[in-house]
gemmi code that builds the backbone of each chain (N, CA, C; Angstrom):
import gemmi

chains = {
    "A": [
        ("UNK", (244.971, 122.364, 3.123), (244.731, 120.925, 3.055), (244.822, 120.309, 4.445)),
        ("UNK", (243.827, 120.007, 4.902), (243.769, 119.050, 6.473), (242.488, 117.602, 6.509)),
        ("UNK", (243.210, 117.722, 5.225), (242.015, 115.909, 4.783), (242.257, 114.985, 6.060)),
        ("UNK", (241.241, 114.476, 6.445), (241.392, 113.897, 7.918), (241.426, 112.105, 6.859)),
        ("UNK", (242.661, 111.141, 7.036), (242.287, 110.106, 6.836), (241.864, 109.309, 7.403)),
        ("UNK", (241.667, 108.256, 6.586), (240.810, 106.850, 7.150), (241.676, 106.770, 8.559)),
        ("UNK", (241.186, 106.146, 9.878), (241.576, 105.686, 10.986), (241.912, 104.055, 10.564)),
        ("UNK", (242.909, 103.633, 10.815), (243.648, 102.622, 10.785), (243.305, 101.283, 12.237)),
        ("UNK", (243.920, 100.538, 12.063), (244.021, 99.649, 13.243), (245.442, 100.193, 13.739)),
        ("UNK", (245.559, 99.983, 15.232), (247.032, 100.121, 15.456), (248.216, 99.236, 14.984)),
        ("UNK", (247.683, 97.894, 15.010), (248.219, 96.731, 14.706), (248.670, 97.245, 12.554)),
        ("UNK", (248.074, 97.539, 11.976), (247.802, 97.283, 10.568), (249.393, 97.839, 9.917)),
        ("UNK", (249.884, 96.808, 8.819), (250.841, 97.242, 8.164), (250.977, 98.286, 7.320)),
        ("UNK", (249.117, 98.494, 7.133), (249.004, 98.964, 5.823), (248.622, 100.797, 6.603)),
        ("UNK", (248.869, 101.078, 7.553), (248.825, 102.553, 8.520), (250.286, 102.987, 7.497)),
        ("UNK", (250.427, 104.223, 7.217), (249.259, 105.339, 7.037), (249.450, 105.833, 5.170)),
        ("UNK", (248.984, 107.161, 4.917), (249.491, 107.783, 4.089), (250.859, 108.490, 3.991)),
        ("UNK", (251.467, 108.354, 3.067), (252.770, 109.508, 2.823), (252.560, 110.436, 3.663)),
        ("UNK", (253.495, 110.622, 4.624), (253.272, 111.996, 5.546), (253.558, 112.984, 5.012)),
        ("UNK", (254.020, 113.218, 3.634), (254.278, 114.706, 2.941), (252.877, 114.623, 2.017)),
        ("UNK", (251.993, 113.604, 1.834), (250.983, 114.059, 1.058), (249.840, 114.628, 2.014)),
        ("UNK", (249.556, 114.082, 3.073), (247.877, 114.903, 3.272), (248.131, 115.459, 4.885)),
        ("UNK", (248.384, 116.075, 5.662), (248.316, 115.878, 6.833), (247.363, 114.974, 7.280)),
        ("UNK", (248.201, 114.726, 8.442), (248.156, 113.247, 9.054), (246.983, 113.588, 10.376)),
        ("UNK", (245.776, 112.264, 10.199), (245.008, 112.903, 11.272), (245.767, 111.869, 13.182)),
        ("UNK", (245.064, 112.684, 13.958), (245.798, 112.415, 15.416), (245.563, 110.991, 15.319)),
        ("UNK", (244.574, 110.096, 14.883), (244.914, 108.460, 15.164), (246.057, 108.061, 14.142)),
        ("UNK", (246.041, 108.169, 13.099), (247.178, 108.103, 12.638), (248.446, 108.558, 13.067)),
        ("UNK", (248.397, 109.608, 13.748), (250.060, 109.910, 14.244), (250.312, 109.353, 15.317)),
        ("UNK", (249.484, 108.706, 16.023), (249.585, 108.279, 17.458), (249.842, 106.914, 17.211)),
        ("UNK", (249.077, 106.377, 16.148), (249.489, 105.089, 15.668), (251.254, 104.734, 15.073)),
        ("UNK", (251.448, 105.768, 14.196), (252.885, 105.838, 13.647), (254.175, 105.808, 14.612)),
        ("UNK", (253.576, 106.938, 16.009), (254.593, 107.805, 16.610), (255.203, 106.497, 17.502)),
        ("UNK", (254.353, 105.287, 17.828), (254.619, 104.248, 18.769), (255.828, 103.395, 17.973)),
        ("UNK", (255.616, 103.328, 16.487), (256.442, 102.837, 15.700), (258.073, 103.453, 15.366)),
        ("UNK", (257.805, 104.839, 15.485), (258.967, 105.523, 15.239), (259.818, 105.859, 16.786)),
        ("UNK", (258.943, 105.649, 18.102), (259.614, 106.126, 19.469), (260.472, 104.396, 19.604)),
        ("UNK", (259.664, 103.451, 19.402), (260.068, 102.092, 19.509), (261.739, 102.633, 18.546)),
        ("UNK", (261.842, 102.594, 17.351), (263.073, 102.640, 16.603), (264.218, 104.285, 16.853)),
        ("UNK", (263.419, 105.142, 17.997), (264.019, 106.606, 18.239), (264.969, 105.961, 19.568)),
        ("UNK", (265.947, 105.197, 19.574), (266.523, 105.076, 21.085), (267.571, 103.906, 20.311)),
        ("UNK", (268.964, 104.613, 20.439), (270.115, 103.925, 20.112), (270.481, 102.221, 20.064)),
        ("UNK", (270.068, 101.638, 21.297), (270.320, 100.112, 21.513), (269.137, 99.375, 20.658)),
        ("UNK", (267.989, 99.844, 20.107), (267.355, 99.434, 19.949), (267.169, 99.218, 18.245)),
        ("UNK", (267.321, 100.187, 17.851), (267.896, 100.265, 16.374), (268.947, 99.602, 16.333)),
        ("UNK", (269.976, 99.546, 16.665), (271.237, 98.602, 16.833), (270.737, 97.137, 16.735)),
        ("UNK", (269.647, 96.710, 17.665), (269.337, 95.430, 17.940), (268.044, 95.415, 16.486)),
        ("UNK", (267.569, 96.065, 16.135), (266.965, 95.955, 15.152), (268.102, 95.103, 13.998)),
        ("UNK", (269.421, 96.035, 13.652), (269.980, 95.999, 12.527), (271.087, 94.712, 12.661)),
        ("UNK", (270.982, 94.187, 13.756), (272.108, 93.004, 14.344), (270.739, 91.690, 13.934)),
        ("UNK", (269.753, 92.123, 14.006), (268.796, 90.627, 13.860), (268.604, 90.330, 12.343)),
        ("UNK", (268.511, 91.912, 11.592), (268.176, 92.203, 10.373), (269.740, 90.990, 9.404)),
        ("UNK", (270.398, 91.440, 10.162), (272.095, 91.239, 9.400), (272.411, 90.005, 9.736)),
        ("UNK", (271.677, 88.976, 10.990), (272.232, 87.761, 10.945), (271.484, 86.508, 10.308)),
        ("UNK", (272.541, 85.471, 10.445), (272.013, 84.628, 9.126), (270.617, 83.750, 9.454)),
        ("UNK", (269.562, 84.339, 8.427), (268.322, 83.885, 8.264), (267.576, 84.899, 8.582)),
        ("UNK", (268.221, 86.299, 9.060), (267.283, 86.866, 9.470), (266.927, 87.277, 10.369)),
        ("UNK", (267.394, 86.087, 11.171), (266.514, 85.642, 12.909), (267.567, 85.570, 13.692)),
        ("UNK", (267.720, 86.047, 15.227), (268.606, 85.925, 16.199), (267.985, 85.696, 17.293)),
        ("UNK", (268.534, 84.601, 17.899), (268.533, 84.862, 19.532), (269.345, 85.850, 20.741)),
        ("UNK", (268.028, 86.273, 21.229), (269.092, 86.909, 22.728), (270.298, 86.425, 22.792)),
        ("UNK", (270.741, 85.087, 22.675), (271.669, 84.877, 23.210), (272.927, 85.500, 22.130)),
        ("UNK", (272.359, 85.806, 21.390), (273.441, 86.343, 19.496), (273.223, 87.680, 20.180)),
        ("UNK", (272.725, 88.121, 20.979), (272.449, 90.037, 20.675), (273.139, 91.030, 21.917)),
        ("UNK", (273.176, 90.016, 23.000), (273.545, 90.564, 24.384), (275.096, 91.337, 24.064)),
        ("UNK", (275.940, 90.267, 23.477), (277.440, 90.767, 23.080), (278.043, 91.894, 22.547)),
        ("UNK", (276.984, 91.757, 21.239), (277.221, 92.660, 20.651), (277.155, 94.435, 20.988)),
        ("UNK", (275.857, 94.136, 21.728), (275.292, 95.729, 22.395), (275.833, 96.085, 23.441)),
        ("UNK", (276.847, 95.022, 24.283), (277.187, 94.816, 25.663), (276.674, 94.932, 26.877)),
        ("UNK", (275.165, 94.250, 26.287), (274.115, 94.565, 27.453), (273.723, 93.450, 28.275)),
        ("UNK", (272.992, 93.716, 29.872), (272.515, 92.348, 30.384), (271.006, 91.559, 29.175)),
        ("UNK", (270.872, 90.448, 29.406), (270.196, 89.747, 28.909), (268.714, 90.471, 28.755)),
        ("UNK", (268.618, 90.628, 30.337), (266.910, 91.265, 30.970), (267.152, 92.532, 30.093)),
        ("UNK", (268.231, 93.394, 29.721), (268.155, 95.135, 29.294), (267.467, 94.274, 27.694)),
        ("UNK", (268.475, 93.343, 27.002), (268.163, 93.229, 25.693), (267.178, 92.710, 25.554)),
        ("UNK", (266.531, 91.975, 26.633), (264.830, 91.129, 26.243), (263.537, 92.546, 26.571)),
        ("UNK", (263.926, 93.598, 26.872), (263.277, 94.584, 27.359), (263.049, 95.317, 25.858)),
        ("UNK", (264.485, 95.737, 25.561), (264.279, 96.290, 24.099), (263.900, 95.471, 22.748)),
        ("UNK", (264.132, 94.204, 22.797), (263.316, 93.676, 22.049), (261.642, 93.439, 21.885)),
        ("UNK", (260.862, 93.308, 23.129), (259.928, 93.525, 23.568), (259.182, 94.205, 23.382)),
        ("UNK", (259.470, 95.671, 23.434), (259.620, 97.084, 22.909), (259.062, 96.978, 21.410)),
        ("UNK", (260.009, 96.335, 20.588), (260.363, 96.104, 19.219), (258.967, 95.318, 18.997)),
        ("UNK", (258.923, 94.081, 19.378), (257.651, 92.989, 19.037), (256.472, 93.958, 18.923)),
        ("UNK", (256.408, 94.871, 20.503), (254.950, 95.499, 20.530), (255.022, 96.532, 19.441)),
        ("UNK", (255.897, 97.016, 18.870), (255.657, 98.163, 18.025), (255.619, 97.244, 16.360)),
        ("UNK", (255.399, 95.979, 16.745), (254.887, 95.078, 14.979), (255.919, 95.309, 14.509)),
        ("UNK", (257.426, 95.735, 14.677), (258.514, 95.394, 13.803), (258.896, 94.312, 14.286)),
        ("UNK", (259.200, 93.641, 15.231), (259.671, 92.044, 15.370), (258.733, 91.145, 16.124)),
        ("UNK", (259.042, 89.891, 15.016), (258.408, 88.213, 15.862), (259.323, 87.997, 16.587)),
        ("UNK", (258.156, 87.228, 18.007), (258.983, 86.366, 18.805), (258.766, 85.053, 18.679)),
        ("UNK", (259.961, 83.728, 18.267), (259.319, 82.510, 18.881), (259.662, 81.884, 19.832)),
        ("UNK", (259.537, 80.995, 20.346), (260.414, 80.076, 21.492), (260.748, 78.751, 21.110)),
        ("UNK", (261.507, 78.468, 20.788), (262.577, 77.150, 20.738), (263.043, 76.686, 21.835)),
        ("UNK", (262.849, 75.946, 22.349), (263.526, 75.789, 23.988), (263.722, 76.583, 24.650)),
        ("UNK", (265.147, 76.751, 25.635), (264.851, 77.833, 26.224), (264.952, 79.165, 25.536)),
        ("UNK", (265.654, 79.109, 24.560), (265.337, 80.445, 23.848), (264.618, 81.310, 23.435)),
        ("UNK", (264.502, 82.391, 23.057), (263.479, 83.312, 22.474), (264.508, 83.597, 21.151)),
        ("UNK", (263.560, 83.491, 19.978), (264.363, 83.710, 18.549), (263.775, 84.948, 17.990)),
        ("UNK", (263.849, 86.205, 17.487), (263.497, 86.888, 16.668), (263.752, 87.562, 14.903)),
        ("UNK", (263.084, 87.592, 14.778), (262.689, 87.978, 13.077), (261.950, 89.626, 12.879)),
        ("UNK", (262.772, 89.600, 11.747), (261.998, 91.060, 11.374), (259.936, 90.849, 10.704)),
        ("UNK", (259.165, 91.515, 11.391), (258.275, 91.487, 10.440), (257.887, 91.812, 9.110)),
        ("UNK", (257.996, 90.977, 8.128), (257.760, 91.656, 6.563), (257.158, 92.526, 6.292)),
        ("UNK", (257.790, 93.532, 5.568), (257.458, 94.609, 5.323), (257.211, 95.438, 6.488)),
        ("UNK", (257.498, 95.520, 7.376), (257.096, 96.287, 8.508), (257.647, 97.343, 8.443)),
        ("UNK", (259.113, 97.529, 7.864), (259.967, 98.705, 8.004), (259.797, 99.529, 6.417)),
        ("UNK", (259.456, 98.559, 5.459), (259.564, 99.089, 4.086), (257.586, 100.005, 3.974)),
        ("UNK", (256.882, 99.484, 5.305), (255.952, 100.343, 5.081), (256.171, 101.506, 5.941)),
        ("UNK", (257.297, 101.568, 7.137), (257.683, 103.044, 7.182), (258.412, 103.551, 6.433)),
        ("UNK", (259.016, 103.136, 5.759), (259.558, 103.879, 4.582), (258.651, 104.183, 3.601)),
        ("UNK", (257.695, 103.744, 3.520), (256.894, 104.555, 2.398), (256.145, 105.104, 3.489)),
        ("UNK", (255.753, 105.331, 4.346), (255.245, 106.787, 4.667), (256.111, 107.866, 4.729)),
        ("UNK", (257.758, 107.708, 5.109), (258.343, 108.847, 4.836), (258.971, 109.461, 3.865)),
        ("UNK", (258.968, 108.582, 2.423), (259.098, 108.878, 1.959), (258.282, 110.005, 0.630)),
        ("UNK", (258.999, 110.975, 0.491), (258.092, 112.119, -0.663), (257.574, 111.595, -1.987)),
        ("UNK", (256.333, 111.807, -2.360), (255.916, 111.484, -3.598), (257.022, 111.531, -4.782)),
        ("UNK", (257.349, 112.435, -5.221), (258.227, 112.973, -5.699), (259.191, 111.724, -6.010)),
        ("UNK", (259.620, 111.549, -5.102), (261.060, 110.401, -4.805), (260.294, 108.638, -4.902)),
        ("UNK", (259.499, 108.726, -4.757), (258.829, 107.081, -5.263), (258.882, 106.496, -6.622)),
    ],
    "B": [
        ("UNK", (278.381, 88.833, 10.680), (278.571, 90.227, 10.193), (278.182, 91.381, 11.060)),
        ("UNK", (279.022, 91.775, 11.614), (279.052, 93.132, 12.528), (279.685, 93.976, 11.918)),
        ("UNK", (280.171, 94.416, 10.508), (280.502, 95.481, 9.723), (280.542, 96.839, 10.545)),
        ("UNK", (281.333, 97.552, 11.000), (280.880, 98.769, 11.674), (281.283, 99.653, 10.249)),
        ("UNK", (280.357, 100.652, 9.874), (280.164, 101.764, 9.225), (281.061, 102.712, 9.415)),
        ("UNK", (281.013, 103.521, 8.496), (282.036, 104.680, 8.995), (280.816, 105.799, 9.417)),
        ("UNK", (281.792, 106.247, 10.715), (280.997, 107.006, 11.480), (281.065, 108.696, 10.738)),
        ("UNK", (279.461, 108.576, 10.468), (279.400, 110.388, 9.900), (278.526, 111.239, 11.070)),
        ("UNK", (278.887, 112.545, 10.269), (278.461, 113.455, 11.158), (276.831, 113.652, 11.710)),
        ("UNK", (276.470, 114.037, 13.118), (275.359, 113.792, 13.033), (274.222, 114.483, 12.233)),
        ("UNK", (275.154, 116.037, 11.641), (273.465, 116.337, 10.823), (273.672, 116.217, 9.266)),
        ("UNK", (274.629, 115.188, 9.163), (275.153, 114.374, 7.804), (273.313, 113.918, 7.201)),
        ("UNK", (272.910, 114.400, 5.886), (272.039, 114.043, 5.665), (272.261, 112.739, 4.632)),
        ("UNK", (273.486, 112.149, 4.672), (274.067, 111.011, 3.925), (274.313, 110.001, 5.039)),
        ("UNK", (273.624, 110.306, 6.319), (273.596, 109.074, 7.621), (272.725, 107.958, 7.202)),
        ("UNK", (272.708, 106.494, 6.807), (273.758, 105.812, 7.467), (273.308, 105.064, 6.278)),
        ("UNK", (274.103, 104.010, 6.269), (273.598, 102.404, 5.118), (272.176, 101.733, 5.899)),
        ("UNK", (271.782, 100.966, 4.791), (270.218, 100.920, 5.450), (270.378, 99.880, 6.387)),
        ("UNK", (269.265, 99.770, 7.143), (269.517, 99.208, 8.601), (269.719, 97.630, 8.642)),
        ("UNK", (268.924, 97.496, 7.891), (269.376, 95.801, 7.338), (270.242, 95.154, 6.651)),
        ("UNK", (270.766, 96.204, 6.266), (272.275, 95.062, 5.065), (273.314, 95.283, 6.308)),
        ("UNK", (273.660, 95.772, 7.268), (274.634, 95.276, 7.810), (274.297, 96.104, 9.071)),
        ("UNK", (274.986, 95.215, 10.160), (275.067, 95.667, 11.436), (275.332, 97.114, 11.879)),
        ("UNK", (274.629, 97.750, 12.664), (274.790, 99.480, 12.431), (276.000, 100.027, 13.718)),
        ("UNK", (276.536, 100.980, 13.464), (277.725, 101.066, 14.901), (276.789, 101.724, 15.814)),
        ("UNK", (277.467, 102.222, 16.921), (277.098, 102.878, 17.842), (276.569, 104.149, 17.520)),
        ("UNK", (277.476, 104.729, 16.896), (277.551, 105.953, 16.851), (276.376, 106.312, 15.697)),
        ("UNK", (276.439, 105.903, 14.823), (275.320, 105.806, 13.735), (273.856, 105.402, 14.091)),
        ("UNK", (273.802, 104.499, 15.142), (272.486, 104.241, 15.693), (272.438, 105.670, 16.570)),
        ("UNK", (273.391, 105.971, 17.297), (272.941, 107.397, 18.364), (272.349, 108.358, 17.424)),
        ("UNK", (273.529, 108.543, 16.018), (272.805, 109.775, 15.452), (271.238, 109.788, 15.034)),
        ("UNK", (270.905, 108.422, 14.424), (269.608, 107.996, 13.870), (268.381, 107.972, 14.114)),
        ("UNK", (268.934, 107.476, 15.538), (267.806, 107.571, 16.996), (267.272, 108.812, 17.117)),
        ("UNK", (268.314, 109.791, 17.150), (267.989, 111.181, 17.502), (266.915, 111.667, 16.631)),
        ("UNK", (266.662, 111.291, 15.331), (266.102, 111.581, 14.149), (264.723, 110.944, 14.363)),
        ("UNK", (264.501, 109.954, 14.536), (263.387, 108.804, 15.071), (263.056, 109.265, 15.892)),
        ("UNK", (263.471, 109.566, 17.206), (262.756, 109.915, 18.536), (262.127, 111.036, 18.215)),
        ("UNK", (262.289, 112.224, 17.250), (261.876, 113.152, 16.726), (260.642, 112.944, 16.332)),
        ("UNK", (260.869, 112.403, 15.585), (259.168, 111.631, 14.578), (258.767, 110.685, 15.572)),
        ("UNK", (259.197, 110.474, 16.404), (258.425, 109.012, 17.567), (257.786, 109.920, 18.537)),
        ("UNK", (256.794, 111.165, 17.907), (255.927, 111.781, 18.917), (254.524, 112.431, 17.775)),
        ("UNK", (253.455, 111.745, 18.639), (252.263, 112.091, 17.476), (251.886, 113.633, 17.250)),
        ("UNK", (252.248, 114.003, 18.134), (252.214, 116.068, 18.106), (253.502, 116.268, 16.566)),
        ("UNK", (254.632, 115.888, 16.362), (255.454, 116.405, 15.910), (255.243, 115.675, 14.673)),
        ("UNK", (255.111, 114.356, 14.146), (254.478, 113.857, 13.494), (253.451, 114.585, 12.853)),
        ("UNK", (252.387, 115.143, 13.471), (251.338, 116.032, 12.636), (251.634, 117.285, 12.513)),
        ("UNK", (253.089, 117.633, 12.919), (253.328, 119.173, 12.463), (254.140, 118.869, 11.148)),
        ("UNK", (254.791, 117.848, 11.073), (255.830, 117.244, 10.237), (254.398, 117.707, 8.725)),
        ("UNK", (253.964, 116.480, 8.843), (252.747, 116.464, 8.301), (252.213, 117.800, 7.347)),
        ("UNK", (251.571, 118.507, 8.770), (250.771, 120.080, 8.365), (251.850, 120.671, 7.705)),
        ("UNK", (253.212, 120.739, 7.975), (253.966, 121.502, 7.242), (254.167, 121.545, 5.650)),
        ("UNK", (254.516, 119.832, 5.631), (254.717, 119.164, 4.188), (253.416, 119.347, 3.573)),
        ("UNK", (252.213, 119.404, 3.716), (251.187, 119.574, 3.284), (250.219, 120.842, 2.817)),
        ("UNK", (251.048, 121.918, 3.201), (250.934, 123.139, 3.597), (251.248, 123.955, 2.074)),
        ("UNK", (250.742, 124.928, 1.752), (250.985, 125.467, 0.325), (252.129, 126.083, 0.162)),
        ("UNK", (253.427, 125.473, -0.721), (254.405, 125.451, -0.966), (255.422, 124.558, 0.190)),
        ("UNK", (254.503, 124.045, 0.953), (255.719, 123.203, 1.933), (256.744, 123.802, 3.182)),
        ("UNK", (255.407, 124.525, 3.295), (256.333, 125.590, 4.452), (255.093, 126.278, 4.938)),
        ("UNK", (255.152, 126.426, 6.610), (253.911, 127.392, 7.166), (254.443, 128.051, 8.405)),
        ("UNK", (253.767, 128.989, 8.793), (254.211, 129.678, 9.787), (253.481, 129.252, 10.687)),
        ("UNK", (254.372, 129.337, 12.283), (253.764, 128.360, 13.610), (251.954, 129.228, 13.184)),
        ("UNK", (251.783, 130.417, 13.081), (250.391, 130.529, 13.405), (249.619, 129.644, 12.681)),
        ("UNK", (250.218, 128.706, 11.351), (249.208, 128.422, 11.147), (249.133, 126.875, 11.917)),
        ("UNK", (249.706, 126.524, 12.653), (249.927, 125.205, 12.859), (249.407, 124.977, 14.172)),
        ("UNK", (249.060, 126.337, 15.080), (248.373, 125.915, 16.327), (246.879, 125.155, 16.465)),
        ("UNK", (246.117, 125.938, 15.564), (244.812, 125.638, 15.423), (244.822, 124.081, 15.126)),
        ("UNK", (245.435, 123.687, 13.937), (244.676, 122.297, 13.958), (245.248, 121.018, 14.830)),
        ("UNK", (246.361, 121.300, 15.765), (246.939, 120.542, 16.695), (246.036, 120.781, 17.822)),
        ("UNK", (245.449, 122.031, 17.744), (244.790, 122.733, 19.033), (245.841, 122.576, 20.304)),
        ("UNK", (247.215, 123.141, 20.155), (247.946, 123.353, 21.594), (248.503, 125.093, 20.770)),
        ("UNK", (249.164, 125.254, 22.497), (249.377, 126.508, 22.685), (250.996, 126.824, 22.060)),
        ("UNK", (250.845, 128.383, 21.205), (252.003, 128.288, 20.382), (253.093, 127.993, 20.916)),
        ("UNK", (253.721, 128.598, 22.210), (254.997, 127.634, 22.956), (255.024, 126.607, 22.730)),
        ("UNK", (253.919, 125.959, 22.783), (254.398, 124.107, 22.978), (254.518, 123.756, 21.662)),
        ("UNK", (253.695, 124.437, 20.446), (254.224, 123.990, 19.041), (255.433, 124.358, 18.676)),
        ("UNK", (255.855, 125.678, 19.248), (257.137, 126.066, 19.101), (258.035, 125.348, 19.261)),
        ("UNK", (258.050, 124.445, 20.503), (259.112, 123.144, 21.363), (259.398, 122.285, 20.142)),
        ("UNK", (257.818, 121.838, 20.051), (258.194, 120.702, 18.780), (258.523, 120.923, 17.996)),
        ("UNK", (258.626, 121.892, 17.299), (258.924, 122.417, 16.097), (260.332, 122.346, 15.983)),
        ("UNK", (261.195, 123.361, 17.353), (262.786, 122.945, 17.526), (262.831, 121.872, 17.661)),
        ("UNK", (262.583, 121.125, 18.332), (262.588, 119.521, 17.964), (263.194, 118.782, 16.381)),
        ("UNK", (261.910, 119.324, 15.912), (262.360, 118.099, 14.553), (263.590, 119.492, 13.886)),
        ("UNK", (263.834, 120.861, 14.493), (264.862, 121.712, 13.523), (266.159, 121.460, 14.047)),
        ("UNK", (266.481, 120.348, 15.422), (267.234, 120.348, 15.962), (267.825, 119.057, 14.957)),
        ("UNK", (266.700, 118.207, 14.977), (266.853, 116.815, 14.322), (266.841, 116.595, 13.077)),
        ("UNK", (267.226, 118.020, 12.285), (267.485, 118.440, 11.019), (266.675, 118.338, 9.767)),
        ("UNK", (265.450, 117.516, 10.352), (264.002, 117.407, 9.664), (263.216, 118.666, 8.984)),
        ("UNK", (263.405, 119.818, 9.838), (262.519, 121.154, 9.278), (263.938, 122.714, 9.336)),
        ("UNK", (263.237, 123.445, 8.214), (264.700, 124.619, 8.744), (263.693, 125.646, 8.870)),
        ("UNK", (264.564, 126.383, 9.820), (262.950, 127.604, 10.211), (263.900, 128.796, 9.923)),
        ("UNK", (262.944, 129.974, 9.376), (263.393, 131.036, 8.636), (262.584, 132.165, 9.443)),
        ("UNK", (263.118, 132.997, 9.911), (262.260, 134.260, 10.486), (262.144, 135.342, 9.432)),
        ("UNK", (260.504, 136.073, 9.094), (260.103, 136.867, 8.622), (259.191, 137.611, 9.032)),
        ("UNK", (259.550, 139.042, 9.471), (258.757, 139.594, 10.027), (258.917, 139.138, 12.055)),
        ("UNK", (257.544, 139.337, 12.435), (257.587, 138.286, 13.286), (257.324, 137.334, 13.737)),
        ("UNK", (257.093, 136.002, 12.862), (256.779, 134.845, 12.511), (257.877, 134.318, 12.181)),
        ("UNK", (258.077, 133.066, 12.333), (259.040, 131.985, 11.911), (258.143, 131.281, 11.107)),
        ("UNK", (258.727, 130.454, 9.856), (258.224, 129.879, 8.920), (259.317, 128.714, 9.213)),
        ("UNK", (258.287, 127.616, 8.670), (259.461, 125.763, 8.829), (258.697, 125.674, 7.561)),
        ("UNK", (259.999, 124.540, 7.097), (259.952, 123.553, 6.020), (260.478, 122.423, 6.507)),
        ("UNK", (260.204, 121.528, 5.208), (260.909, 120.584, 5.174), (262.273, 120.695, 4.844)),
        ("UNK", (263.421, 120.141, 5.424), (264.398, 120.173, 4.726), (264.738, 119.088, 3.519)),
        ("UNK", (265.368, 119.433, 2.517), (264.589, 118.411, 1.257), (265.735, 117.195, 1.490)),
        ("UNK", (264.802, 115.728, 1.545), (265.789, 115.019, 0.892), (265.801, 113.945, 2.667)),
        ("UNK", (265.631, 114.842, 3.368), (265.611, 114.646, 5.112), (265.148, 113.121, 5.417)),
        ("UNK", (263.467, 113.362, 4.711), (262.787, 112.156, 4.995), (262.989, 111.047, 4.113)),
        ("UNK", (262.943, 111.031, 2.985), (263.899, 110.389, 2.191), (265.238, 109.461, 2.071)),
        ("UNK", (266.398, 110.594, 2.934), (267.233, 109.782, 3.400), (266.799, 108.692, 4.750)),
        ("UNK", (265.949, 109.333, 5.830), (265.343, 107.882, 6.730), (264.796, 106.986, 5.608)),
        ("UNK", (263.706, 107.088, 4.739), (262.895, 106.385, 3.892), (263.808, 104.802, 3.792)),
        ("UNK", (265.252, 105.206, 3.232), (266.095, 104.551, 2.430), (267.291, 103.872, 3.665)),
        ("UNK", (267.348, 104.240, 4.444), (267.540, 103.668, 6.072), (266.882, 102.750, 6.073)),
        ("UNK", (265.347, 102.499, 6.089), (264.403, 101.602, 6.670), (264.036, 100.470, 5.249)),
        ("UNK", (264.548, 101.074, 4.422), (263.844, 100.323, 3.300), (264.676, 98.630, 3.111)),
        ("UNK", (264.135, 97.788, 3.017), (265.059, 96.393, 2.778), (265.434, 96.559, 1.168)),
        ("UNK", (266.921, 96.080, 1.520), (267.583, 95.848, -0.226), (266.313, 95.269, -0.958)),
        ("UNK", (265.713, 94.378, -0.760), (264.852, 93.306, -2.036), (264.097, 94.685, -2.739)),
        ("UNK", (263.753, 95.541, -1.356), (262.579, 96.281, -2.030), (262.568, 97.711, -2.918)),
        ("UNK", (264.253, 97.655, -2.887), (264.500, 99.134, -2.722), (264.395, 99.085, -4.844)),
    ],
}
model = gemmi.Model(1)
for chain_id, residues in chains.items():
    chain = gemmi.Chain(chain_id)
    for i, (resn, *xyz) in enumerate(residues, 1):
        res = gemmi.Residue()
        res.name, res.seqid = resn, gemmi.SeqId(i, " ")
        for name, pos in zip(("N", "CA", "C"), xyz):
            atom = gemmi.Atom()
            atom.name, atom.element = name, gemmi.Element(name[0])
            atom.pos, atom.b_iso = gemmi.Position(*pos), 0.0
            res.add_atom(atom)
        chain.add_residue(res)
    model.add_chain(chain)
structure = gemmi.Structure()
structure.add_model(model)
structure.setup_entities()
């Protein structure tokens, strides 16, 4: 079985198939792999799960630096990171930058890794 | 809410509470990462893939060079890769190594990434 699927947008929520059902063709993994290297690096998952956990949802830099014990510029870098890989919005409120998880963004990597079987 | 988790082992396939109900520790993001950065590469990603897809869920590197088209060393690399990151278990027969999935692996990320509403 090496069913080549549909090519996706990079941007698209709706990328890819169950990676245990068809092998995965190279735009698709190249598309995924940006999503999974973005969340493969400790501070960054951290800052994922600190925005996820505070109230509304949404945090500012200025909520995230503390916690990770990082400079401002390290945490606006890894968030950044985060935006381009379509798991987080940025807005601006004054001087701030506020972020939010994108809907469904993470529950559609979870259904690609997750096994038929287990759905 | 900065809840720190209790810290498990890293090739604990019961790692971690999902990323959004509460703030993740250090140590739990290091192990997690390690797991992610694994899958955060489109080569390893489509071996992940060819493997799970593969008749009975398990193939030997020969068969996995051809449709990556790289050279068996370098599939070999990746391959320790995701066996390091507890994703595949490789079995020698003969003189071939055979990978699988390890069951339950992707699954447990699945349920990491998944938001409570959706789970």
């Amino acid at each position: 079985m090496t069913t080549v699927l549909p090519v996706l947008d990079l941007g698209s929520d709706l990328c890819c198939a169950p990676i245990v059902r068809d092998a995965m063709s190279a735009q698709d993994a190249a598309n995924l792999a940006l999503k999974f290297k973005a969340i493969g690096e400790p501070t960054r998952l951290r800052l994922l799960s600190l925005v996820a956990a505070h109230d509304g949802a949404e945090a500012c830099v200025c909520d995230l630096t503390e916690p990770v014990n990082l400079s401002q510029g390290t945490v606006s870098h890894h968030l950044k990171v985060l935006v381009d890989a379509g798991l987080l919005t940025r807005s601006k409120r004054g001087t701030w930058s506020f972020y939010a998880l994108v809907p469904g963004a993470l529950d559609n990597l979870a259904d690609i890794l997750r096994t038929p079987a287990a759905q």
